[in-house]
C-alpha positions as CSV (number, residue, x, y, z in Angstrom):
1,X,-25.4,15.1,24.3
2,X,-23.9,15.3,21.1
3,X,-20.5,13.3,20.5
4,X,-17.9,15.3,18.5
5,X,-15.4,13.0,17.2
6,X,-11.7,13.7,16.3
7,X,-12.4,13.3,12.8
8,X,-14.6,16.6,13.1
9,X,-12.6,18.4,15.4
10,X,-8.7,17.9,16.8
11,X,-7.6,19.0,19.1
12,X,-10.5,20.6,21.3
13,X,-10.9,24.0,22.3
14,X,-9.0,24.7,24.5
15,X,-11.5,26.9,26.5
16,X,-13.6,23.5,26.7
17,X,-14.0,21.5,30.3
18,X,-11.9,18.4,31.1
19,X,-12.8,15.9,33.2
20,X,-10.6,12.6,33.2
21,X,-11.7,9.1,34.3
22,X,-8.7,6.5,35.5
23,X,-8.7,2.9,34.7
24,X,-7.7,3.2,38.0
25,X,-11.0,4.2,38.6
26,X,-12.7,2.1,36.1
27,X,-11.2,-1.0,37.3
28,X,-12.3,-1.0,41.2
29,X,-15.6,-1.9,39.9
30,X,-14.1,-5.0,38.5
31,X,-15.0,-5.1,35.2
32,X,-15.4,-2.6,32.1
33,X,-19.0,-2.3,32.2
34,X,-18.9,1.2,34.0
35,X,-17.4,3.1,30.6
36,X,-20.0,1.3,28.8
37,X,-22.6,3.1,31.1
38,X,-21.0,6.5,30.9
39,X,-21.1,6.0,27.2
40,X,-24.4,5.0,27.4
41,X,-25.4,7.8,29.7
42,X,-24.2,10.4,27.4
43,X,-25.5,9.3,24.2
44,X,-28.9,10.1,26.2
45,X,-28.2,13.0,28.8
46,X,-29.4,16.5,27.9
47,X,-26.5,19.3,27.4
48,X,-24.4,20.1,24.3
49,X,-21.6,18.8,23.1
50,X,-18.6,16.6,24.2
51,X,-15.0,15.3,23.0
52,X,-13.6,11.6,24.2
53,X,-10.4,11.1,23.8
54,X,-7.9,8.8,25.6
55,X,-5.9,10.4,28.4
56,X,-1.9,9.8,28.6
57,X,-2.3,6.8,26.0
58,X,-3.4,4.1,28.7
59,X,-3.9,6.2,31.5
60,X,-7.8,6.5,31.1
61,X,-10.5,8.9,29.1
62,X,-11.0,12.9,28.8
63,X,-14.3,13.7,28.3
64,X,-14.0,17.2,27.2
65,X,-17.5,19.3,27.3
66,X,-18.1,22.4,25.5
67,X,-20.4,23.9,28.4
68,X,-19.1,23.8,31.8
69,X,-22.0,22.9,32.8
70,X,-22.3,19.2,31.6
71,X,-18.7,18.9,32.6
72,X,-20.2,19.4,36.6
73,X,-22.9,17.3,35.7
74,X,-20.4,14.6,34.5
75,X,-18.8,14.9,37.4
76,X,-21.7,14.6,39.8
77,X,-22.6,11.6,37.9
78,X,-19.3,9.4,37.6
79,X,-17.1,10.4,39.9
């Protein structure tokens, strides 16, 4: 997937999928190394385009996807 940045676009659509990820989350696994693989996973995963941006501050991540379609699949995968 292709990672839009918020130098190239703030804030996102709108009409685009959210899908948030906790540290809450993140942290049960007991070390960072699960964002790393998200990121990882994304860089390589087919579909179009997304947005990461922190969520509340410190709460966690949005990963917003233009397709709704890669947001399921996001979803399916990580959570």
């Amino acid at each position: 997937m292709k990672h839009i940045t918020s130098d190239q676009m703030w804030p996102p659509p709108d009409d685009w999928e959210e899908v948030v990820i906790l540290w809450e989350d993140i942290m049960r696994t007991g070390s960072r190394l699960p964002i790393n693989q998200i990121l990882e996973w994304l860089e390589t995963a087919p579909g179009g385009e997304y947005h990461l941006h922190g969520f509340e501050s410190t709460e966690g991540f949005s990963f917003r996807f233009r397709n709704p379609a890669d947001a399921t699949h996001f979803r399916l995968r990580w959570l």
